[in-house]
mmJSON file of the N, C-alpha and C atoms, coordinates in Angstrom:
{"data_MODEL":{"atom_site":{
"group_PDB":["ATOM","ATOM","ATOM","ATOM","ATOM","ATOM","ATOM","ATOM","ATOM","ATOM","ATOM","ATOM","ATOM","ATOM","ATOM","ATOM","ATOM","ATOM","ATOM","ATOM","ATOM","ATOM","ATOM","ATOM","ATOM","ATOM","ATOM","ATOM","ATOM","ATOM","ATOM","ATOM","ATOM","ATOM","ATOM","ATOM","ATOM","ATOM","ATOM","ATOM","ATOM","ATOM","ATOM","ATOM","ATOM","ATOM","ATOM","ATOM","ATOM","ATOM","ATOM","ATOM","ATOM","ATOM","ATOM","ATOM","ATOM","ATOM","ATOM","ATOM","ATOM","ATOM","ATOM","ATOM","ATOM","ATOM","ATOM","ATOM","ATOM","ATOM","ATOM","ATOM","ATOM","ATOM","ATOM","ATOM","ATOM","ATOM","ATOM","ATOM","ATOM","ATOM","ATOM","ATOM","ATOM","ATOM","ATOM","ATOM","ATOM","ATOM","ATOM","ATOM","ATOM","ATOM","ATOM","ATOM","ATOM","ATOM","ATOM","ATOM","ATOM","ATOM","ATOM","ATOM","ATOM","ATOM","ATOM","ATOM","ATOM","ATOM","ATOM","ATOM","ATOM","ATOM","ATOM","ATOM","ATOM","ATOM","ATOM","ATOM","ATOM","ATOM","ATOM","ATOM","ATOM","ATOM","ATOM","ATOM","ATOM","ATOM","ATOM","ATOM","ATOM","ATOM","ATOM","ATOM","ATOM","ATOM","ATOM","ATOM","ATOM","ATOM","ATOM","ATOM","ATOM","ATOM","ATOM"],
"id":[1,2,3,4,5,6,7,8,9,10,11,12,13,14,15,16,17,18,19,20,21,22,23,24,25,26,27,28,29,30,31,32,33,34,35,36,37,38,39,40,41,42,43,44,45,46,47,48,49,50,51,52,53,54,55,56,57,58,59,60,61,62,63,64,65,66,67,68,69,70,71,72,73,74,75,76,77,78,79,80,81,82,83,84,85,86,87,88,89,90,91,92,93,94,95,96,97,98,99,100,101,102,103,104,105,106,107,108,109,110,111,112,113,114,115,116,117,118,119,120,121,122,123,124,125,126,127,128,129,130,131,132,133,134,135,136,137,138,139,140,141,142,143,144,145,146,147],
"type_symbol":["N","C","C","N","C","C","N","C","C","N","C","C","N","C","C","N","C","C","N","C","C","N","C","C","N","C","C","N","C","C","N","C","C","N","C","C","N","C","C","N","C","C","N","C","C","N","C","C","N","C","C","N","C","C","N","C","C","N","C","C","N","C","C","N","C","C","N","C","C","N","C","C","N","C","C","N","C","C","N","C","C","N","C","C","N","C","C","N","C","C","N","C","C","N","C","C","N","C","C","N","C","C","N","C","C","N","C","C","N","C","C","N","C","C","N","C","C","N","C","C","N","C","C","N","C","C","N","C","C","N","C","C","N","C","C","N","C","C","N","C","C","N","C","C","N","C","C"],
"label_atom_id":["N","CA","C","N","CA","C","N","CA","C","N","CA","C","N","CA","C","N","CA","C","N","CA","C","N","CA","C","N","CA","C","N","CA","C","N","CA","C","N","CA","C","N","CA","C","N","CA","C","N","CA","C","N","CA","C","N","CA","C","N","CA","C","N","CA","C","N","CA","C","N","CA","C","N","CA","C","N","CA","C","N","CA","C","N","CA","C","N","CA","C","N","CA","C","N","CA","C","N","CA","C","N","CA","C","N","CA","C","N","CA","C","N","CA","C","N","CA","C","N","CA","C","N","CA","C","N","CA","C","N","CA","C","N","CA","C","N","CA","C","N","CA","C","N","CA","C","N","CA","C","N","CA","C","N","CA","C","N","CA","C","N","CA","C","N","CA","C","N","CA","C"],
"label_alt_id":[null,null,null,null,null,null,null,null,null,null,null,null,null,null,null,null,null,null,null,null,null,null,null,null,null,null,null,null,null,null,null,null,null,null,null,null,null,null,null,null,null,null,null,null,null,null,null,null,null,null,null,null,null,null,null,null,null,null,null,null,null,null,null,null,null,null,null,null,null,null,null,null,null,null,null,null,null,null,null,null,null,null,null,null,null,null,null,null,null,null,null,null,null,null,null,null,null,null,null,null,null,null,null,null,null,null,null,null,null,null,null,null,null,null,null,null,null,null,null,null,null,null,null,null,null,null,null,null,null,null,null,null,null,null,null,null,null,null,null,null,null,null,null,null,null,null,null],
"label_comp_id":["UNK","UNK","UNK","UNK","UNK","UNK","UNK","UNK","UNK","UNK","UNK","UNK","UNK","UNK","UNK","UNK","UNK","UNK","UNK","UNK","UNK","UNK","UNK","UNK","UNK","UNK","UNK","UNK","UNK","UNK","UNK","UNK","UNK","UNK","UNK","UNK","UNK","UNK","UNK","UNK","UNK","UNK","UNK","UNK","UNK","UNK","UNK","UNK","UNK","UNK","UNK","UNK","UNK","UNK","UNK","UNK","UNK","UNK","UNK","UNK","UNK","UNK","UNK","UNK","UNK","UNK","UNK","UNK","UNK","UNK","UNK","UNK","UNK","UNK","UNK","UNK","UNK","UNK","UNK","UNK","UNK","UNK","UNK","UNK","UNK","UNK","UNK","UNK","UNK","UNK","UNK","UNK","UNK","UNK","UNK","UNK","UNK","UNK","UNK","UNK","UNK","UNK","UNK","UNK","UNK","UNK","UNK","UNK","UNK","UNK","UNK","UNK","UNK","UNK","UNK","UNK","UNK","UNK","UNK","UNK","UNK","UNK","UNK","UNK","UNK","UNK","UNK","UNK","UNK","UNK","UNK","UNK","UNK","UNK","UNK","UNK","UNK","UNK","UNK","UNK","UNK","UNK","UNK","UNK","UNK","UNK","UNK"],
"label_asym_id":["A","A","A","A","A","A","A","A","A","A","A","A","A","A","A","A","A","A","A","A","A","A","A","A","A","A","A","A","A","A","A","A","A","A","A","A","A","A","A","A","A","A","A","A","A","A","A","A","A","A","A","A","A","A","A","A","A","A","A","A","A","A","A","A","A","A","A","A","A","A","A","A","A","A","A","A","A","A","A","A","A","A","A","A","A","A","A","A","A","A","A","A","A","A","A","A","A","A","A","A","A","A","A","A","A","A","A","A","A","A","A","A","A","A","A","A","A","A","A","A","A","A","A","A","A","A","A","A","A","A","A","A","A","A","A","A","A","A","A","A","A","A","A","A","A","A","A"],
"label_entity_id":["1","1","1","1","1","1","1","1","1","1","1","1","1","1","1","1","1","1","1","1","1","1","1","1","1","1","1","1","1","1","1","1","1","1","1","1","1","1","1","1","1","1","1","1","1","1","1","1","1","1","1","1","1","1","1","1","1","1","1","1","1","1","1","1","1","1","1","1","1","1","1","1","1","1","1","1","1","1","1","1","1","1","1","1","1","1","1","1","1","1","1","1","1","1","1","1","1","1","1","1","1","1","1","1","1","1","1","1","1","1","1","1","1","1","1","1","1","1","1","1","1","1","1","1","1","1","1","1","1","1","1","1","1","1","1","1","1","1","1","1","1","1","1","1","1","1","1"],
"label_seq_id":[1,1,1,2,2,2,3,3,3,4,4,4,5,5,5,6,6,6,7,7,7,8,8,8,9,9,9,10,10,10,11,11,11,12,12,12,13,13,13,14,14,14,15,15,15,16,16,16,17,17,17,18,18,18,19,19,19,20,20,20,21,21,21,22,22,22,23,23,23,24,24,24,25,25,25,26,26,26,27,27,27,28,28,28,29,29,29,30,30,30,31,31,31,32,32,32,33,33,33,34,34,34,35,35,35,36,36,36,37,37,37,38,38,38,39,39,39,40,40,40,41,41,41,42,42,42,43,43,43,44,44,44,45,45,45,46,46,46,47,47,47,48,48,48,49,49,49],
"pdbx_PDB_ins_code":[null,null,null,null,null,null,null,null,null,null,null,null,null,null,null,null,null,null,null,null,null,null,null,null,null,null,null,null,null,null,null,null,null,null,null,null,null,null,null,null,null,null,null,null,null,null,null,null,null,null,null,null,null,null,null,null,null,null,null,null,null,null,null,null,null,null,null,null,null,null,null,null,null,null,null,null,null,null,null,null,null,null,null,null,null,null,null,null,null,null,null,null,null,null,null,null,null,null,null,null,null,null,null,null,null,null,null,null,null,null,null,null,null,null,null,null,null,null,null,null,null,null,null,null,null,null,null,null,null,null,null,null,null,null,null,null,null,null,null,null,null,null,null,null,null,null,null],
"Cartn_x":[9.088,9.004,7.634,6.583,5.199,5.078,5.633,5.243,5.256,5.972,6.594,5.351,4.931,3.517,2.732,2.231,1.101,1.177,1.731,2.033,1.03,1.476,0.872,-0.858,-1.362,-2.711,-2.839,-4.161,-4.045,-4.571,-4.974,-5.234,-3.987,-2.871,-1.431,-1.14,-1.653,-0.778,-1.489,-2.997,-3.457,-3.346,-2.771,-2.128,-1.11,-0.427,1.228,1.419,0.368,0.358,-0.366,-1.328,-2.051,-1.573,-0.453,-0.106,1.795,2.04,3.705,4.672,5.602,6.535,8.195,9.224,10.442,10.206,11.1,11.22,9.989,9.243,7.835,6.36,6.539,5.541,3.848,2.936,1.511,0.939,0.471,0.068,0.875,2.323,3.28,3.504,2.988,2.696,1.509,0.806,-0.466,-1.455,-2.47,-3.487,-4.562,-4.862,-5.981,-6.7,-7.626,-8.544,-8.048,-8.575,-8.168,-8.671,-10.087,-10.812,-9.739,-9.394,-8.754,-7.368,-6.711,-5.627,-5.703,-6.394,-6.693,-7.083,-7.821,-8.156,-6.875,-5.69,-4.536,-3.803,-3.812,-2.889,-3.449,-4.506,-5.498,-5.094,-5.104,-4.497,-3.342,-2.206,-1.318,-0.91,-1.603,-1.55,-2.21,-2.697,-3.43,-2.709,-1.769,-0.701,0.263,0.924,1.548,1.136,0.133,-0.479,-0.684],
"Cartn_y":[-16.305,-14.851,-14.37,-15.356,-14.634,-14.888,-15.956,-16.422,-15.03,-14.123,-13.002,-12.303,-11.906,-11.053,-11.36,-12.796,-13.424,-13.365,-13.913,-13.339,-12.306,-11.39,-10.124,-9.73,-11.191,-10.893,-10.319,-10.685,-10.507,-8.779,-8.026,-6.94,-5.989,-6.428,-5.704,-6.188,-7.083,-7.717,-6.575,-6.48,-5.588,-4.347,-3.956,-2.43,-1.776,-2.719,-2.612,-2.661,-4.02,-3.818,-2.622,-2.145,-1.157,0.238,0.503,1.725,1.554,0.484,0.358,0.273,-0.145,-0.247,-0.153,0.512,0.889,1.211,0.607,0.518,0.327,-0.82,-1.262,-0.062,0.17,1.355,0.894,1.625,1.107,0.037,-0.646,-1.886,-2.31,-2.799,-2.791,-2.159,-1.082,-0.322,-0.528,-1.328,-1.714,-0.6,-0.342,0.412,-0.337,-1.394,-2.332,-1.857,-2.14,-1.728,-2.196,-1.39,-2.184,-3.963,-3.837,-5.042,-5.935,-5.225,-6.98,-7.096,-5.845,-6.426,-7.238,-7.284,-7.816,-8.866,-9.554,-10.053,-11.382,-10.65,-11.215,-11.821,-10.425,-10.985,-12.64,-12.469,-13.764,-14.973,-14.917,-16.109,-16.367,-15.565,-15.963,-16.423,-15.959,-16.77,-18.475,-18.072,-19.502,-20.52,-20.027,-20.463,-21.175,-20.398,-20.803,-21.679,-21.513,-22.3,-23.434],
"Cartn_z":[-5.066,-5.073,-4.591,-4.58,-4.385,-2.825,-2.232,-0.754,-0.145,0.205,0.969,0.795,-0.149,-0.955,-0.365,-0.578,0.049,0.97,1.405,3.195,3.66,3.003,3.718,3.231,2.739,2.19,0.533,0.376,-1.292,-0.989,-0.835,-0.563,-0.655,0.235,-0.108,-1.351,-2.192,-3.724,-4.699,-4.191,-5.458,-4.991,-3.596,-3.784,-4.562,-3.925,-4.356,-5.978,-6.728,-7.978,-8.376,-8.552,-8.736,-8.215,-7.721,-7.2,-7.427,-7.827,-8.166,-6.855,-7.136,-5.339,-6.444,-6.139,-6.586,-7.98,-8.589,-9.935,-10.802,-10.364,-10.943,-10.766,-12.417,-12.183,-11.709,-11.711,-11.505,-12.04,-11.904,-12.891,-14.248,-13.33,-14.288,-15.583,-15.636,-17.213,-17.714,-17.192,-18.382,-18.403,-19.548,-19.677,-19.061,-18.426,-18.283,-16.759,-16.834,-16.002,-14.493,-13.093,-11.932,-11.996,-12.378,-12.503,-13.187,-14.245,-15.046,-14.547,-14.427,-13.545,-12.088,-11.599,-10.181,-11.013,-11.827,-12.617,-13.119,-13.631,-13.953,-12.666,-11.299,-10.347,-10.458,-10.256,-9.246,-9.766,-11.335,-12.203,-12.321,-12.223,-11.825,-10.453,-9.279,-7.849,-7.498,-8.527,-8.557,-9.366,-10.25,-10.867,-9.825,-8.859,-7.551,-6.605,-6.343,-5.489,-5.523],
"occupancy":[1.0,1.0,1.0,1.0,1.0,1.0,1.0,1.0,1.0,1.0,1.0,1.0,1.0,1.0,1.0,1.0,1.0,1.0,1.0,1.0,1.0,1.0,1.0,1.0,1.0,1.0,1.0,1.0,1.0,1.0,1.0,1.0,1.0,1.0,1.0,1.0,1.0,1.0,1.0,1.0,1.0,1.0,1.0,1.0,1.0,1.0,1.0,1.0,1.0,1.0,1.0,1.0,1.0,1.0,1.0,1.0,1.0,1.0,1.0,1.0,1.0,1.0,1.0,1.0,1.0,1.0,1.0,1.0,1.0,1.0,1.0,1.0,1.0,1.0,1.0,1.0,1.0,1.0,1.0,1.0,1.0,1.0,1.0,1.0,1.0,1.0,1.0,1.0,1.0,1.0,1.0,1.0,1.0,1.0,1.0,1.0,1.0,1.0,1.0,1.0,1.0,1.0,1.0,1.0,1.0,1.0,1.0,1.0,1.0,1.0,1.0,1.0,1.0,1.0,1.0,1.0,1.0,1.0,1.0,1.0,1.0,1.0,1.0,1.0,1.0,1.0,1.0,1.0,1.0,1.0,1.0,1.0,1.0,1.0,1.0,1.0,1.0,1.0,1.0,1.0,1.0,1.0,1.0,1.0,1.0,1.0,1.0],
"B_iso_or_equiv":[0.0,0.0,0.0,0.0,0.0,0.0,0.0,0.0,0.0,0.0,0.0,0.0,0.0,0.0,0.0,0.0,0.0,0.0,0.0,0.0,0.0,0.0,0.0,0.0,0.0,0.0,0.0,0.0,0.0,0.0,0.0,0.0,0.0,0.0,0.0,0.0,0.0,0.0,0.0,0.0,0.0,0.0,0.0,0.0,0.0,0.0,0.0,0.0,0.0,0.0,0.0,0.0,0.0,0.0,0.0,0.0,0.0,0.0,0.0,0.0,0.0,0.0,0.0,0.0,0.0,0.0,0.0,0.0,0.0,0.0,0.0,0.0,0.0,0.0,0.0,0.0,0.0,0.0,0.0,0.0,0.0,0.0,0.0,0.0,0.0,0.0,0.0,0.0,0.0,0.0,0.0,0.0,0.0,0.0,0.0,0.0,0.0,0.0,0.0,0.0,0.0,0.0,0.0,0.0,0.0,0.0,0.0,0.0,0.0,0.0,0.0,0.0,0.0,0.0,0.0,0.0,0.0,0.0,0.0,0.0,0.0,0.0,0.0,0.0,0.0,0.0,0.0,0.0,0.0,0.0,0.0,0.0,0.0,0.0,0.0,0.0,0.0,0.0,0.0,0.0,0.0,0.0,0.0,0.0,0.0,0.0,0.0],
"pdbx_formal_charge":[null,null,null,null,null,null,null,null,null,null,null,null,null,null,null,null,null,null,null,null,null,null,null,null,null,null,null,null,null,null,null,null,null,null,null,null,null,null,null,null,null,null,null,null,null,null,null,null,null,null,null,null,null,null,null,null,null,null,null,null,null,null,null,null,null,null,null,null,null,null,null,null,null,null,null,null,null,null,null,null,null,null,null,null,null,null,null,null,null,null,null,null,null,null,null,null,null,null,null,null,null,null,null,null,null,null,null,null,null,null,null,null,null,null,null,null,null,null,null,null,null,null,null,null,null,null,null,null,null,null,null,null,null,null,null,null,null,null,null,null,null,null,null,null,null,null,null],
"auth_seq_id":[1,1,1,2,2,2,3,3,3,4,4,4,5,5,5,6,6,6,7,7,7,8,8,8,9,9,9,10,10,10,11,11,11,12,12,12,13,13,13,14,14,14,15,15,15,16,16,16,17,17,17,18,18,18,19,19,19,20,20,20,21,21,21,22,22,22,23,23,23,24,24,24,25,25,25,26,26,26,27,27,27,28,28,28,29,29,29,30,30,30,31,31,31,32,32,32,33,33,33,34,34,34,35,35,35,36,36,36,37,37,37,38,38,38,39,39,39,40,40,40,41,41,41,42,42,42,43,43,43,44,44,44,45,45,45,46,46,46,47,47,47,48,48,48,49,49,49],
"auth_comp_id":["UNK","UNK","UNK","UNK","UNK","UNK","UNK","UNK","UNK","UNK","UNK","UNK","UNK","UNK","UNK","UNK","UNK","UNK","UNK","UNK","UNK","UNK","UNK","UNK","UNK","UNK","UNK","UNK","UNK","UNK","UNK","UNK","UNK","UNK","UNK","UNK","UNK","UNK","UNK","UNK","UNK","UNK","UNK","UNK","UNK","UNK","UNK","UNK","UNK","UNK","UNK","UNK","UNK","UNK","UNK","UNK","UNK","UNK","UNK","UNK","UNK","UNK","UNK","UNK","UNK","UNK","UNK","UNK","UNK","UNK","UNK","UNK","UNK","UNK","UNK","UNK","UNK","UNK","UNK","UNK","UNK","UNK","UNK","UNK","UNK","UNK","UNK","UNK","UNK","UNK","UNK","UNK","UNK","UNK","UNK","UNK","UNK","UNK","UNK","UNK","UNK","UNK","UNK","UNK","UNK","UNK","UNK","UNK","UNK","UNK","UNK","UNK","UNK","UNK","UNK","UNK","UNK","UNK","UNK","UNK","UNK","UNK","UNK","UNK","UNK","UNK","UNK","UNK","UNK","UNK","UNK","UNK","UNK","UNK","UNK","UNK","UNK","UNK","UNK","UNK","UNK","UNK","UNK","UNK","UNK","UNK","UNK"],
"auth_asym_id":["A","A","A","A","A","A","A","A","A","A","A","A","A","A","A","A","A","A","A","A","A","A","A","A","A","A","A","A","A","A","A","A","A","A","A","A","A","A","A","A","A","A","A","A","A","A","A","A","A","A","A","A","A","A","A","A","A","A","A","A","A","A","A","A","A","A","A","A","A","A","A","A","A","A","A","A","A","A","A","A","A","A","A","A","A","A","A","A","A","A","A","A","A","A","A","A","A","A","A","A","A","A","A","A","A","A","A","A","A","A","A","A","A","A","A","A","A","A","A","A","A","A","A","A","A","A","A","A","A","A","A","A","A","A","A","A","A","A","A","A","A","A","A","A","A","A","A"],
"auth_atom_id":["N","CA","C","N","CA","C","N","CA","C","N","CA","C","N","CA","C","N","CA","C","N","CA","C","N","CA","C","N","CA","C","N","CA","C","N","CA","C","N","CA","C","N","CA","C","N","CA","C","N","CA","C","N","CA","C","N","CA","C","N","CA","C","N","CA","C","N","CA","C","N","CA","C","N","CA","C","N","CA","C","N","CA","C","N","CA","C","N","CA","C","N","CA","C","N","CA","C","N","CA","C","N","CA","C","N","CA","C","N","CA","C","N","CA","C","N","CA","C","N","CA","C","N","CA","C","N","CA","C","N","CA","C","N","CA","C","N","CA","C","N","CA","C","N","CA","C","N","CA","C","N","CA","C","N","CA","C","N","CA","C","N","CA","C","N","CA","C","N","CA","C"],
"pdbx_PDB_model_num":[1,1,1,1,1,1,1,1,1,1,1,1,1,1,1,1,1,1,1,1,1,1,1,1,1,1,1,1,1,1,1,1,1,1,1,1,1,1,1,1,1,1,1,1,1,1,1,1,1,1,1,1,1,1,1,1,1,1,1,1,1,1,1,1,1,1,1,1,1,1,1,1,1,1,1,1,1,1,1,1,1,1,1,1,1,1,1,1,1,1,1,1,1,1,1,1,1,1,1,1,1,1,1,1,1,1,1,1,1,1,1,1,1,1,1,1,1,1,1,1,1,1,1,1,1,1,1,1,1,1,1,1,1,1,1,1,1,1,1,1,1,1,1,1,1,1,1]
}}}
């Protein structure tokens, strides 16, 4: 599910998270800062990788 994302650079991952795409609201709902969410993407990509 992440290849397609990545694809397009980590820059489109922390837009799209940070600003929401369909259904998925802004930083999936969270109250957390841009920092720590970009923060989370990163650890979970590195998870994938």
């Amino acid at each position: 599910a992440w290849a397609p994302r990545l694809a397009a650079g980590m820059d489109e991952v922390y837009k799209i998270g940070l600003s929401g795409k369909g259904a998925m609201p802004p930083k999936g709902g969270s109250t957390a800062s841009d920092a720590d969410f970009k923060a989370a993407v990163d650890y979970m990509v590195s998870a994938v990788k």
